[in-house]
N, C-alpha and C positions, 0 to 999 in steps of 0.2 A: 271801718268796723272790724272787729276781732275776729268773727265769727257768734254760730249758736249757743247755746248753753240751756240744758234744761236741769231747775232745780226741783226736788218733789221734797213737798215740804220748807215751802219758800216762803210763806206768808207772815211768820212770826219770829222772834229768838232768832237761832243759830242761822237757819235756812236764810231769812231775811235780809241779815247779815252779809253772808253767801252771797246772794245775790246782788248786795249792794254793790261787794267786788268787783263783782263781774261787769257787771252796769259802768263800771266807774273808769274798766279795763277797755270799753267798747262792745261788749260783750249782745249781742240783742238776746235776751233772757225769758224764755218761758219757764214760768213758776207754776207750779200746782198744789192746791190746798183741799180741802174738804171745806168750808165755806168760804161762802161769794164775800159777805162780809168783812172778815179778814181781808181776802184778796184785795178787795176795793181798796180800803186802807195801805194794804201795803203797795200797792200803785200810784198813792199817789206818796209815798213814802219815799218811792225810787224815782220818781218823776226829775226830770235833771235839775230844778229850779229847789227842791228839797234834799236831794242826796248828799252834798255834805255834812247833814246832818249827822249822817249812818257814817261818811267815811268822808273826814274831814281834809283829806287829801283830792277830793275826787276832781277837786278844780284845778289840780295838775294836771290828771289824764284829761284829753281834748281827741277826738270828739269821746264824748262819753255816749253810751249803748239806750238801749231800752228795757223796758219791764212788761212782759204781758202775762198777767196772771188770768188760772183758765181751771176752775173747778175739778178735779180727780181726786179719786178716793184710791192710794195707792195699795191697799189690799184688793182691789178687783183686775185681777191681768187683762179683760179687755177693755176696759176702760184705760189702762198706762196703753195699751197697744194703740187705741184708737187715739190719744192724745199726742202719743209720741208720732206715728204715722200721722197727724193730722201738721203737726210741728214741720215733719223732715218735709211734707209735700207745698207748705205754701212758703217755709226756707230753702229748700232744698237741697240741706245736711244736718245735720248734727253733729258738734264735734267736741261737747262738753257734755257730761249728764252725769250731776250730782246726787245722793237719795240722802237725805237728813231726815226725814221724816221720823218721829216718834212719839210713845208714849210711856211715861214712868209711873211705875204702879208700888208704892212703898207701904210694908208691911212684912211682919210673920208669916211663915208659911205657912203656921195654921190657921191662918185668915184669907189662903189663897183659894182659887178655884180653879177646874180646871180652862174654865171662861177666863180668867186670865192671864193665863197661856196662850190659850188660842189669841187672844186681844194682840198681843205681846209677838209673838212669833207670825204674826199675818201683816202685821205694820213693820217691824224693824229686821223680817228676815226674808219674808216672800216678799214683802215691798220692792226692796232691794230687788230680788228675783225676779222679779216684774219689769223694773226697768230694765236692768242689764239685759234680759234676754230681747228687751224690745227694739234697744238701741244696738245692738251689736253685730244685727247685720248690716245694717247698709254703713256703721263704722269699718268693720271687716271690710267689704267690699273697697271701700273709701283707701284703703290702708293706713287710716287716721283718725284718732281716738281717745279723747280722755274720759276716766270713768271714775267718781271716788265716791267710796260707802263713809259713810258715817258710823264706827260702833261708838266705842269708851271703853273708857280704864274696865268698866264692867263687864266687857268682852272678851278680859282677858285676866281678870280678876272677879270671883263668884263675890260679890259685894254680898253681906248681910242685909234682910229686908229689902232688897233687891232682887229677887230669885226669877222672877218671867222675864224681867229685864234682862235678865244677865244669859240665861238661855238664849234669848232672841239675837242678844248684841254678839255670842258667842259662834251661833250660828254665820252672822254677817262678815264674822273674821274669817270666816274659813271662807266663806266666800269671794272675797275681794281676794285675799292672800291667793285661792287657788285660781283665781284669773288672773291674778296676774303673772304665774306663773306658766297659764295654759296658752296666755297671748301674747308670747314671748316672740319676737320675729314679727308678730304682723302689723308694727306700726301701733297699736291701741294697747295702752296700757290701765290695770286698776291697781289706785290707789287704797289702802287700808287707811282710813281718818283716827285716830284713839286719841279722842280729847279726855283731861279726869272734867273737874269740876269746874262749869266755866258760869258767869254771870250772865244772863239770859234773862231771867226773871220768871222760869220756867217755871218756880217753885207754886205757883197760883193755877198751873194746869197740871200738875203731879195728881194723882189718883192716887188716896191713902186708905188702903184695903184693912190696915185693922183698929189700934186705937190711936185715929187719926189725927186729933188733937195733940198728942204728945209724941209720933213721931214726926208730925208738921213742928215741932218745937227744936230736933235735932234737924231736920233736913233742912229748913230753908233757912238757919244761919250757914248752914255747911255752902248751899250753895252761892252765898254772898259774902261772905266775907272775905279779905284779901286773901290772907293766907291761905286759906283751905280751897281759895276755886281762881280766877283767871279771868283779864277780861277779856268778854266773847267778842269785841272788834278786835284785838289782835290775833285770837285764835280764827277768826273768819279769814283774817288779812293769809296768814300761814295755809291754811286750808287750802285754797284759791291757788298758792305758790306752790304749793306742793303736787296738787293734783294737773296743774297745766303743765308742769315740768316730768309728769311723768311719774314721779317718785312712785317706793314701792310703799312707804309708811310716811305718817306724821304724824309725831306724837307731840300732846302739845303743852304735860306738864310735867315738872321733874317728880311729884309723886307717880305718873303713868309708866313715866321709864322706869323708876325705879323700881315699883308695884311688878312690873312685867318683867323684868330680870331675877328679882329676889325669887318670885311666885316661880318663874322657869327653873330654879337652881336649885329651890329648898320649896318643892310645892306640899312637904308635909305640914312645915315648920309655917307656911304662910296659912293654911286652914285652921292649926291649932291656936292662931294668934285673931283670927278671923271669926275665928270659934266665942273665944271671951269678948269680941267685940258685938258678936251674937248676942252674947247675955247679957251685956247691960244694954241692951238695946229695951223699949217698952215691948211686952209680950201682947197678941191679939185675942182673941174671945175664946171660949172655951172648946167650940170645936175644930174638929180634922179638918187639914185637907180637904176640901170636897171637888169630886168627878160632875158635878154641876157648871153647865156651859153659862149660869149667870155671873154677872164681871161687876157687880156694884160695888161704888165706893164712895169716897167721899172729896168733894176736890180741894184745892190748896187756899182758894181762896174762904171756904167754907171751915176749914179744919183751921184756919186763924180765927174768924170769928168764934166757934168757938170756944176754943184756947184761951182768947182776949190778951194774952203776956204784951205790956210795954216792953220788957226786954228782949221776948225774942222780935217784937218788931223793930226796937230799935237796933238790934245786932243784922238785922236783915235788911238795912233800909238801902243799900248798893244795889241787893238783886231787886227791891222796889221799885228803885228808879229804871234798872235797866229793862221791867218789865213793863211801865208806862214808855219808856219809849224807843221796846221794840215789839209793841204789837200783840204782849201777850194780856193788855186787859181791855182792849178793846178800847169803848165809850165809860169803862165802870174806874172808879178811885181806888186806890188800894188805904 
């Protein structure tokens, strides 16, 4: 065996994914979800008799690991504490601890609220928070440590109708970036993940806060089609290599590099260009902003029905498939 690995946000998509890696590398793999359901599923997903499915290499790596998935909700820190402390005590290290966990909320900002912010900023940047500070002492101590966040091109790029996302994934840059600058010398390193657009099938648990019908008509071809996104078992496979080896980033598509150079060199000239892709984008309801802690919306699979478009589901049928099988639609049909 390789050693631990904890992944948060392992049950579906990316995280899933992730874990199959790991699993595949020898890896013994505690995962964490918000439901049991998922979890089930993805255990026996990873089970060793099914994992080539996920990583069809896996029946070169010998022996290959295990999956234990174990219910947490990574916005509560004593729940990651007691999860993670329940992990190091019947392993008796931890020496991998990934955070994927998220949620995309697409829309105009004046269909935002400030409930989804707090949504946004408690999943993809105290999450994060929550583990790192849980895992990092007894890694310290250890003097041995891999740690990698998950933002996106988002994180470093303010994407249009993306705006709680982009705050949250913005904050997890500076996080990972600043640890791994702070844990220089002691053996434990974090990696910063910036994937852009990868196929996942994520587009069916997207949260579409304003008029969700017609931004579900640009976003989930964006996220499926070749060009424009990546597939998420190669970007898993990268991810996995890049965070065990250490690295300080992984970027994992040439529009992220690029997005992230141009944006650093000319960050006026990329807003003003950001700006027009603002406006043709669909506008949300009439009102502001609102300082209201409710987060309602509407979800991906709901914002296709309905839309009803034969074309955008035929333009989207890649990240379809990828979301029947990696776990983002459960027992339901797309």
């Amino acid at each position: 065996m390789s050693g631990v690995a904890l992944v948060a946000g392992a049950s579906r998509g990316l995280g899933l994914l992730i874990s199959a890696e790991l699993v595949s590398r020898g890896y013994r793999v505690h995962g964490c979800a918000r439901d049991r359901g998922e979890l089930d599923r993805a255990e026996d997903l990873l089970a060793p008799e099914r994992l080539g499915e996920l990583v069809p290499k896996a029946t070169g790596h010998r022996p290959v690991g295990s999956f234990i998935g174990e219910v947490c909700d990574v916005t509560d820190a004593d729940a990651v504490a007691a999860w993670v402390e329940g992990v190091r005590t019947r392993e008796g290290s931890v020496d991998v601890a990934i955070h994927v966990a998220g949620i995309i909320q697409v829309g105009p900002v004046e269909s935002t609220t400030l409930g989804h912010f707090r949504a946004a900023i408690d999943t993809m940047l105290l999450g994060p928070v929550h583990l790192c500070l849980a895992v990092l002492p007894a890694m310290l101590e250890a003097g041995h440590g891999r740690i990698g966040v998950v933002s996106s091109v988002g994180g470093v790029v303010a994407v249009p109708h993306l705006l709680p996302y982009s705050v949250a994934k913005f904050g997890a840059v500076g996080l990972s970036e600043g640890l791994q600058a702070e844990l220089s010398g002691t053996g434990v390193t974090a990696t910063t993940i910036v994937p852009g657009l990868m196929r996942t099938g994520g587009h069916v648990h997207a949260q579409f806060v304003g008029d969700a019908p017609r931004d579900y008509a640009w976003f989930a071809p964006g996220a499926s089609m070749p060009l424009l996104s990546v597939s998420a078992e190669r970007a898993a496979r990268r991810i996995v290599e890049g965070v065990l080896a250490g690295r300080s980033q992984v970027e994992l598509t040439p529009l992220t590099w690029v997005g992230r150079r141009v944006h650093g060199l000319a960050p006026g000239i990329t807003s003003r260009v950001l700006g027009f892709v603002a406006r043709a984008l669909p506008r949300g309801d009439d009102r502001a902003p609102s300082m209201s802690d409710a987060s309602g919306h509407v979800d991906g699979e709901q914002a296709r029905r309905t839309l009803g478009s034969r074309v955008v589901d035929g333009v989207s049928v890649l990240g379809d498939r990828a979301a029947r099988r990696l776990n983002e639609t459960g027992s339901r049909d797309l």
